[in-house]
C-alpha positions in Angstrom: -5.5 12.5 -61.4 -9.4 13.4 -62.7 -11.7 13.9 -60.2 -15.1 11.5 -60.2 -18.1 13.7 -59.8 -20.7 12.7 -57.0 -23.3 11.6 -60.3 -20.3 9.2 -61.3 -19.6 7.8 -57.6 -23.6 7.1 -57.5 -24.2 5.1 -60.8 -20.8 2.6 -60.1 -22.7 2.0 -57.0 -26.1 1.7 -58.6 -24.4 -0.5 -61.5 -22.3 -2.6 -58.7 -25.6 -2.7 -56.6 -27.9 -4.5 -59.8 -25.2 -7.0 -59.7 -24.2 -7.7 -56.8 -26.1 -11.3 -56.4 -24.9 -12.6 -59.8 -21.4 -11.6 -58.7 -21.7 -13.2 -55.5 -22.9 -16.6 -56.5 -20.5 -16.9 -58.6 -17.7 -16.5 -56.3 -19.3 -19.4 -53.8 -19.0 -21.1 -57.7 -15.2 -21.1 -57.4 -15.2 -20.9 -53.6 -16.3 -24.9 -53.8 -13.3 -25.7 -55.3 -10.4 -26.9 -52.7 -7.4 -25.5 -54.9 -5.0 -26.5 -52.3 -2.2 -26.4 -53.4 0.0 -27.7 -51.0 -1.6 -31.2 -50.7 -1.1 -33.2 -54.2 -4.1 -34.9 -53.8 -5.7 -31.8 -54.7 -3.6 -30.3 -57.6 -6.9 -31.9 -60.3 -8.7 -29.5 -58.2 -6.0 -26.6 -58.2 -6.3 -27.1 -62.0 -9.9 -27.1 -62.3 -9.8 -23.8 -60.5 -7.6 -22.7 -62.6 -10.0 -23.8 -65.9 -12.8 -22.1 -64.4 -11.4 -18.5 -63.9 -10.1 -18.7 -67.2 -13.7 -19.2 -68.5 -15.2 -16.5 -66.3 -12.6 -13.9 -67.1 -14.0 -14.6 -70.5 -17.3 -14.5 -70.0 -15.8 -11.0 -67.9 -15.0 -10.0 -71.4 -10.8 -10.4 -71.4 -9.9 -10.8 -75.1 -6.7 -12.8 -74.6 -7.1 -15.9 -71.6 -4.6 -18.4 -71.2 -4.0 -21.2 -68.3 -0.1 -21.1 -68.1 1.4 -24.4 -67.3 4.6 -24.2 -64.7 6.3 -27.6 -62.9 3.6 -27.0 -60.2 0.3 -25.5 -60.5 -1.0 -23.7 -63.4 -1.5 -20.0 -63.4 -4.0 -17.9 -65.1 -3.4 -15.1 -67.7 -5.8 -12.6 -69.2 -5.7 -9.3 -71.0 -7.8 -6.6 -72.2 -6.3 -4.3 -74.7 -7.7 -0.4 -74.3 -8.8 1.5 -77.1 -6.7 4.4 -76.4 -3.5 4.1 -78.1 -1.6 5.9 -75.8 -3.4 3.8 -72.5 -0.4 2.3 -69.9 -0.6 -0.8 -69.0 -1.6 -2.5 -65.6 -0.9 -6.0 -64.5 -3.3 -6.9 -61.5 -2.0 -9.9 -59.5 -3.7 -12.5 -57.4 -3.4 -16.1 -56.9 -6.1 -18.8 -56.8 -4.9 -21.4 -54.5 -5.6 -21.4 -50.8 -4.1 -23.2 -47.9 -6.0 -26.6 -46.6 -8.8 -26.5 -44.4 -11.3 -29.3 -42.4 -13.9 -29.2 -40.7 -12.4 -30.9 -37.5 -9.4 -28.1 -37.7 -12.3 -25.7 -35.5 -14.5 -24.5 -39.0 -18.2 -23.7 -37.8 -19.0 -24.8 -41.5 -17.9 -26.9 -44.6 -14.6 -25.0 -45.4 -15.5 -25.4 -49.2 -19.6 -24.7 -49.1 -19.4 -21.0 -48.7 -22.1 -20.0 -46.0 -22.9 -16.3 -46.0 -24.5 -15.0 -42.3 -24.3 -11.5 -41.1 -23.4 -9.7 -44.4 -20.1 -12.1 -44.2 -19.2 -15.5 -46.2 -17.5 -18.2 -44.7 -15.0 -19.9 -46.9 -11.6 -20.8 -47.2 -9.9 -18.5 -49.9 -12.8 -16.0 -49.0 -10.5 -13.2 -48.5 -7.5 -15.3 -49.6 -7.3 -14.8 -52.1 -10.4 -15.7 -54.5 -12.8 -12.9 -53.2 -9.7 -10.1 -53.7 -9.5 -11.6 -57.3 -12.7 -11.7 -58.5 -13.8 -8.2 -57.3 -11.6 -7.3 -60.3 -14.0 -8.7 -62.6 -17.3 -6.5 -61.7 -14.5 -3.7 -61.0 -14.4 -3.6 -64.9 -17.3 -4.1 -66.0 -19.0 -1.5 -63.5 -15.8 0.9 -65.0 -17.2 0.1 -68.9 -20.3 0.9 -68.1 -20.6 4.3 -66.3 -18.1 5.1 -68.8 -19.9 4.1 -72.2 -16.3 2.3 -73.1 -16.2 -0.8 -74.9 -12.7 -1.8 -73.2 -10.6 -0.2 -70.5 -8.9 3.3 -70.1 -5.9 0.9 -69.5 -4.3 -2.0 -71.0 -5.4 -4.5 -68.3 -3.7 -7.6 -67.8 -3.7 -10.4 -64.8 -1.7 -13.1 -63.7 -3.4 -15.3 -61.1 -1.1 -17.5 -59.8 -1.7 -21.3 -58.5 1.3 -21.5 -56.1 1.5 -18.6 -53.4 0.4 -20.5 -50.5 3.0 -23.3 -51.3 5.6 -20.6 -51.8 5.3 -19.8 -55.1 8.4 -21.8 -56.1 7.9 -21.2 -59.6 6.5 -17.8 -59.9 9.5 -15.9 -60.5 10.6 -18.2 -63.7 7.4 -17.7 -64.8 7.7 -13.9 -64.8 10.8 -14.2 -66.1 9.4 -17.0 -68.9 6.9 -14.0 -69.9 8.1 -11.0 -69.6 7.0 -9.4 -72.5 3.5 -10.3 -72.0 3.6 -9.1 -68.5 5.1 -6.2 -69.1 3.5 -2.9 -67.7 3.3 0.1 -66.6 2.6 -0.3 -63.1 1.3 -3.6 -61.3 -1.6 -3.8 -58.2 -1.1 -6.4 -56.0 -4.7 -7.6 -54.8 -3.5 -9.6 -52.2 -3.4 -7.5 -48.8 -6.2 -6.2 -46.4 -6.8 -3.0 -45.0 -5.8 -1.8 -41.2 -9.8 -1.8 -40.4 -13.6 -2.0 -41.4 -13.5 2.0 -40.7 -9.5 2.9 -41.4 -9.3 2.3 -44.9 -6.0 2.2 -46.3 -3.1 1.2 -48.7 -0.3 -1.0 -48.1 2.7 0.7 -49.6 5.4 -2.1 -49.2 6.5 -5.6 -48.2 9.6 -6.9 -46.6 11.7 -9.5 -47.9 13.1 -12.5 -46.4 16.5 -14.6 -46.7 16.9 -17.9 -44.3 19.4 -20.1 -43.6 19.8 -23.4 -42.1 23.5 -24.2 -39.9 24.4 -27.8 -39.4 27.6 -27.3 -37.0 30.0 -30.7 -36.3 32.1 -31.5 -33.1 33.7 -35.0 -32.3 32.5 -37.7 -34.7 29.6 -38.8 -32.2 28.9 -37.6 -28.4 31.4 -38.1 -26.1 31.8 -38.7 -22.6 32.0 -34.6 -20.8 33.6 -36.0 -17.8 36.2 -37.6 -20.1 36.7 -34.5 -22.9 34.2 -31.6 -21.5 36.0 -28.7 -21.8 39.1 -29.9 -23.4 37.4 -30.2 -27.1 35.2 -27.7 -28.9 31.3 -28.7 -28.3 28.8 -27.6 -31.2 26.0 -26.7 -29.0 27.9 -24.4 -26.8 29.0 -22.8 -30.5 25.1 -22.8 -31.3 24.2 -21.0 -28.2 27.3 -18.4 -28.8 25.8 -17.8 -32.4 22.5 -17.3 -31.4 23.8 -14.5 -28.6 26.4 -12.9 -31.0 22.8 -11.9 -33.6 22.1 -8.8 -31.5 23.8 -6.4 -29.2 22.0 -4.9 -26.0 20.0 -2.5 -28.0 19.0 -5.3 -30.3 20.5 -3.9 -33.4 21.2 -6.9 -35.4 25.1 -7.0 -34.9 26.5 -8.6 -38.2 28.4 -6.4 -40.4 27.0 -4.7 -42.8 23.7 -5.7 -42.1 22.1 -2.4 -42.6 23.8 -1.1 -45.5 22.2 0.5 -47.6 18.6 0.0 -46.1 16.0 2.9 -47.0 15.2 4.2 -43.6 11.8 5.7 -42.1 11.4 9.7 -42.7 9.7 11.5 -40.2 6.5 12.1 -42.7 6.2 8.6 -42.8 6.8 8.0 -38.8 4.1 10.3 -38.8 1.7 8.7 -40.4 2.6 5.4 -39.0 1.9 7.4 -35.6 -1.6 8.3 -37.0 -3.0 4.7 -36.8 -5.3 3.8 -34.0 -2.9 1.2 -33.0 -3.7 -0.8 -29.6 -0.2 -2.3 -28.8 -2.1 -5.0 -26.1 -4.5 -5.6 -28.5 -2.4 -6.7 -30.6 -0.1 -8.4 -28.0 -3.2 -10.7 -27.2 -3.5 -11.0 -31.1 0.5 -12.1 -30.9 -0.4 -14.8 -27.7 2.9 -13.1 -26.4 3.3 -11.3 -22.7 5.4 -7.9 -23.7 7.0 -6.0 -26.9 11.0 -6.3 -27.6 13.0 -5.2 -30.7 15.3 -2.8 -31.9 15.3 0.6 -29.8 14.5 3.6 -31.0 11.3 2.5 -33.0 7.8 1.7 -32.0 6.1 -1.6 -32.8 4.4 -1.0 -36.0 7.8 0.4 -37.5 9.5 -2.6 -36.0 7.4 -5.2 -37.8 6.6 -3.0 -41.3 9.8 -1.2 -41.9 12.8 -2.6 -40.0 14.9 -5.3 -40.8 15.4 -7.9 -38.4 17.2 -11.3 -37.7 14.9 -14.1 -35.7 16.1 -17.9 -34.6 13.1 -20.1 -36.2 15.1 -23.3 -34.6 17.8 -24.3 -32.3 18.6 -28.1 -31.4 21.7 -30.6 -30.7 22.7 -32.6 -28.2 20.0 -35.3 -25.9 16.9 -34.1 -25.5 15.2 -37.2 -23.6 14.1 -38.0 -19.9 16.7 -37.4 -17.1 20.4 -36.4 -17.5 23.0 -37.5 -20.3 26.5 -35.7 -19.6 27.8 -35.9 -23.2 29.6 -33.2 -25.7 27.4 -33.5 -28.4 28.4 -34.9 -31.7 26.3 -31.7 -33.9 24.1 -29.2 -33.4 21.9 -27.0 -35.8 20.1 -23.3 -36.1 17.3 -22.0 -38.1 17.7 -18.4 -39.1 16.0 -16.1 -40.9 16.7 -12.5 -41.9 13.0 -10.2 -43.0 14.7 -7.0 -45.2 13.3 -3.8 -46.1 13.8 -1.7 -49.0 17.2 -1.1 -50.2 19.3 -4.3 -48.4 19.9 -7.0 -51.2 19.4 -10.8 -50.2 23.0 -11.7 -51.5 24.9 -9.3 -50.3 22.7 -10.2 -47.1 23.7 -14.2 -47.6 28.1 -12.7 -48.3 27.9 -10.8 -44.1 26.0 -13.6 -42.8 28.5 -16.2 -44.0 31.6 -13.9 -43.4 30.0 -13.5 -39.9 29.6 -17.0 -39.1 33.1 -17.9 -40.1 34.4 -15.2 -37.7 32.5 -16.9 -34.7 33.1 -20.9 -35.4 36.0 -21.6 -33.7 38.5 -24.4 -34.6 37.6 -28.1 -34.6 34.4 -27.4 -35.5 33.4 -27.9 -38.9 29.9 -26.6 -40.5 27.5 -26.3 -43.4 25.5 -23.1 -44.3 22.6 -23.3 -46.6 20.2 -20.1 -47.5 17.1 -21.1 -49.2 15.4 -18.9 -52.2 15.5 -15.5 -51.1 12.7 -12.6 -51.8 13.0 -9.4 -52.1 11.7 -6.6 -50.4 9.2 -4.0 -52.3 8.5 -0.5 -51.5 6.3 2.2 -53.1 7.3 5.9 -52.5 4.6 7.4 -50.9 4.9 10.8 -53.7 4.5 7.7 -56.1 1.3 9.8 -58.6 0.0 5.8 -59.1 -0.2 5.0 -55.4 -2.1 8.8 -54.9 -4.3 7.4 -57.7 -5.1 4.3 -55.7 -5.6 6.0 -52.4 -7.9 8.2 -54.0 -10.3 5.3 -55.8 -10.4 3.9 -52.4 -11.3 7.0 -51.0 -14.6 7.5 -53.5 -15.7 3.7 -52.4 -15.7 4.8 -49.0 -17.8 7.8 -49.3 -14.7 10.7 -49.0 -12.5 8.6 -45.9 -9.1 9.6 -45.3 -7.4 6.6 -46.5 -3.9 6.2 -44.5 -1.2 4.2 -45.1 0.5 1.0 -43.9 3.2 -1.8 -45.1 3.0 -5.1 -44.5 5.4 -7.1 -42.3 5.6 -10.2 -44.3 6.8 -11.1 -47.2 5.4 -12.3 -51.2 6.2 -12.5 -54.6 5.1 -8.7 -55.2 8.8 -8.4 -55.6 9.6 -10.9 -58.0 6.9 -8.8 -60.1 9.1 -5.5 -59.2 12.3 -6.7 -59.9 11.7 -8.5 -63.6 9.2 -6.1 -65.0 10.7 -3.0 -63.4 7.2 -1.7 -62.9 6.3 -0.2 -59.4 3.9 -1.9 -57.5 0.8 -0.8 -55.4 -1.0 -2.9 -53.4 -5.0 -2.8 -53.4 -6.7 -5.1 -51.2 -10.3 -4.6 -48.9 -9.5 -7.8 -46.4 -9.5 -6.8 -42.3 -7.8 -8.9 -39.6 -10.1 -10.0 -38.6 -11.3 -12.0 -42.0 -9.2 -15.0 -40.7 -6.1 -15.6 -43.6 -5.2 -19.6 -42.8 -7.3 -20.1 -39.6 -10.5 -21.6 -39.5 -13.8 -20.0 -39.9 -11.7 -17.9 -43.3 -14.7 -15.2 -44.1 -15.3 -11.7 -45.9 -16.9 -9.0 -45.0 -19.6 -8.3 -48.3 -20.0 -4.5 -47.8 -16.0 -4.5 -48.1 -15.7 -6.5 -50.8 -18.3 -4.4 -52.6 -15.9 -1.6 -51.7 -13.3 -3.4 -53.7 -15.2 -3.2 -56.5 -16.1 0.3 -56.2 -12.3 1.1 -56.5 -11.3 -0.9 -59.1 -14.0 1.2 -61.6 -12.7 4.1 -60.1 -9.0 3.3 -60.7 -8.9 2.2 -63.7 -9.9 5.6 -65.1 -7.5 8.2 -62.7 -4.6 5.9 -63.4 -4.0 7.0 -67.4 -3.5 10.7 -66.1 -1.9 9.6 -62.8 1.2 7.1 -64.7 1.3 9.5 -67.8 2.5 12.0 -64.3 5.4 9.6 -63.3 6.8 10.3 -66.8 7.4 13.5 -67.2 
């Protein structure tokens, strides 16, 4: 990776600096418009947020912009061809719609008339995920012009999707639609955040996530218990045995198989876990929850980022009104849902779970089992040249930091990206908790976000020498 001297560091930020108010106005531009994507009332708007990144990323100077159409919302693509020959290619991803948001839901201000006070704006899509986006586009252009380039030291491409905060239903046929154009080298998620305002760092992975829905069936309606209680099979008793057989005393999920295969935690990287300045009841008031449980032998941070882990989303059957009803319930039903780490597959995840649940349904009770989409987890190695690279951009924007390392606990389409292109992914995002994803009051922090922009000129130069590495 090529080192940036101090003259280098100094004119991005000079360039970024000269800027910076054109940049930012533009940004409350697209911030206005309420690409929600989940409300259909909203998908013209959705659309004409779509239309008007297209036209900026050309105005940006992309040579190739497209709106892709999918059955939902329409996503963005955009590329930039180097001049270099030999220059890999980098798909950036983002997405452009954000969740709803009113004033009576608790916002201080209009949700969609960005309000800047105290070097933050207030906005919904702020930080999620417009301002993450469009710090690409100054990242670029600051990048050509300390440079003297006329186009990138990397084939740049991006894909700005319109559906992630719906689910992205129709992401991954998308990738798979356009594959060949997507196709890269290595792909930079720039949708993430960073642990603090003063702990930079760089998410390395996300988990994945298969659930399932159990719809379990006693007599053909509730029954009298005094008359048939503990003569016939009741569904909710079934439910509750379910729910207890998911963990043994150590809470180690207990289905078979469960952890096959799953990449576990080296000591380096329990290390560096161990390095964050993590306040567990901090983050227990953060949580609204009264005390820490989970699978022993790991602390909280490695529970949440780096563990897999079964949870009961829902659990009902039987009369739930006023007073007493003594009845065997006609059906009961479970929510589960199973977050995975790197190296567990979601099918072969689906094959224990139902193999499990056959072994625990007893006879007279019939059932239904239904998984919904699954997503995979992602995981960048840590040795990864590329994710050095990106830790080392970050660390020029923030004036030499250490930057440190994290994963994130959730999960996104990050893997659909991995598993069609076969490209790694990195993740490179400047968002801090306390920036607000889906609450009220949604801001960024403007320094930060200046930060984000720092690193993406830097990046986009180390990365040749850094992916050209990860060849040999």
């Amino acid at each position: 990776m090529s080192e940036t001297p101090d003259s280098a560091v100094h004119a991005v930020r000079t360039y970024i600096e000269q800027h910076r108010a054109a940049f930012l106005g533009d940004l409350a531009e697209w911030l206005r418009i309420p690409s929600v994507s989940a409300q259909p009332d909203r998908a013209g708007d959705v659309r004409r947020s779509a239309e008007w990144l297209a036209a900026k990323l050309t105005e940006t100077g992309f040579t190739t912009v497209e709106v892709w159409e999918t059955d939902g919302a329409p996503a963005v693509f955009a590329e930039w061809p180097s001049d270099d020959p030999d220059a890999p290619t980098v798909l950036v991803y983002g997405h452009h719609d954000v969740q709803p948001a009113a004033r009576e839901d608790g916002w201080h201000t209009d949700p969609f008339e960005p309000t800047v006070v105290d070097g933050r704006m207030y906005a919904r899509g702020a930080a999620d995920d417009k301002g993450q986006v469009f710090f690409h586009t100054l990242g670029v252009r600051a990048h050509l012009a300390v440079t003297g380039r006329t186009a990138p030291a990397v084939n740049l491409k991006l894909i700005v999707e319109g559906e992630e905060e719906s689910g992205s239903p129709h992401f991954r046929a998308l990738v798979e639609a356009h594959a060949e154009r997507l196709a890269a080298d290595a792909v930079i998620v720039s949708d993430t955040g960073m642990w603090s305002e003063t702990t930079p760092t760089v998410c390395t992975g996300m988990r994945g996530v298969a659930d399932c829905e159990i719809e379990l069936y006693g007599p053909d309606q509730d029954i009298h218990s005094g008359s048939f209680g503990g003569a016939v099979p009741n569904p909710a008793t079934v439910a509750g045995r379910i729910v207890a057989a998911l963990h043994d005393e150590h809470e180690h999920v207990a289905i078979p198989g469960f952890y096959d295969g799953v990449t576990e935690l080296t000591d380096a990287e329990r290390a560096l876990v161990a390095e964050l300045p993590f306040d567990e009841e901090a983050w227990l008031r953060t949580a609204k929850s009264h005390g820490t449980l989970g699978e022993a032998g790991f602390s909280t941070l490695e529970r949440v980022w780096a563990r897999p882990t079964a949870e009961v989303n829902g659990i009902g059957g039987g009369y739930q009104g006023p007073g007493g009803k003594t009845i065997v319930p006609a059906s009961a039903q479970l929510k589960l849902s199973f977050r995975l780490v790197a190296g567990q597959d979601p099918a072969k995840i689906e094959l224990a779970v139902r193999d499990w649940l056959a072994g625990l349904v007893p006879a007279g009770i019939r059932y239904e089992i239904v998984f919904g989409a699954p997503t995979r987890p992602c995981l960048t190695p840590l040795g990864h040249p590329a994710l050095k690279a990106v830790a080392g951009a970050m660390s020029r924007a923030f004036d030499g930091a250490k930057v440190r390392y994290t994963r994130e606990g959730g999960s996104g389409p990050a893997a659909d990206l991995q598993d069609v292109l076969e490209a790694p992914v990195l993740f490179l995002g400047i968002s801090v908790p306390s920036d607000g994803w889906h609450a009220p009051n949604e801001k960024i922090e403007l320094d930060l976000l200046m930060k984000g922009v720092e690193t993406t000129a830097h990046l986009w130069g180390d990365l040749p020498t850094a992916l050209l590495a990860t060849e040999r």
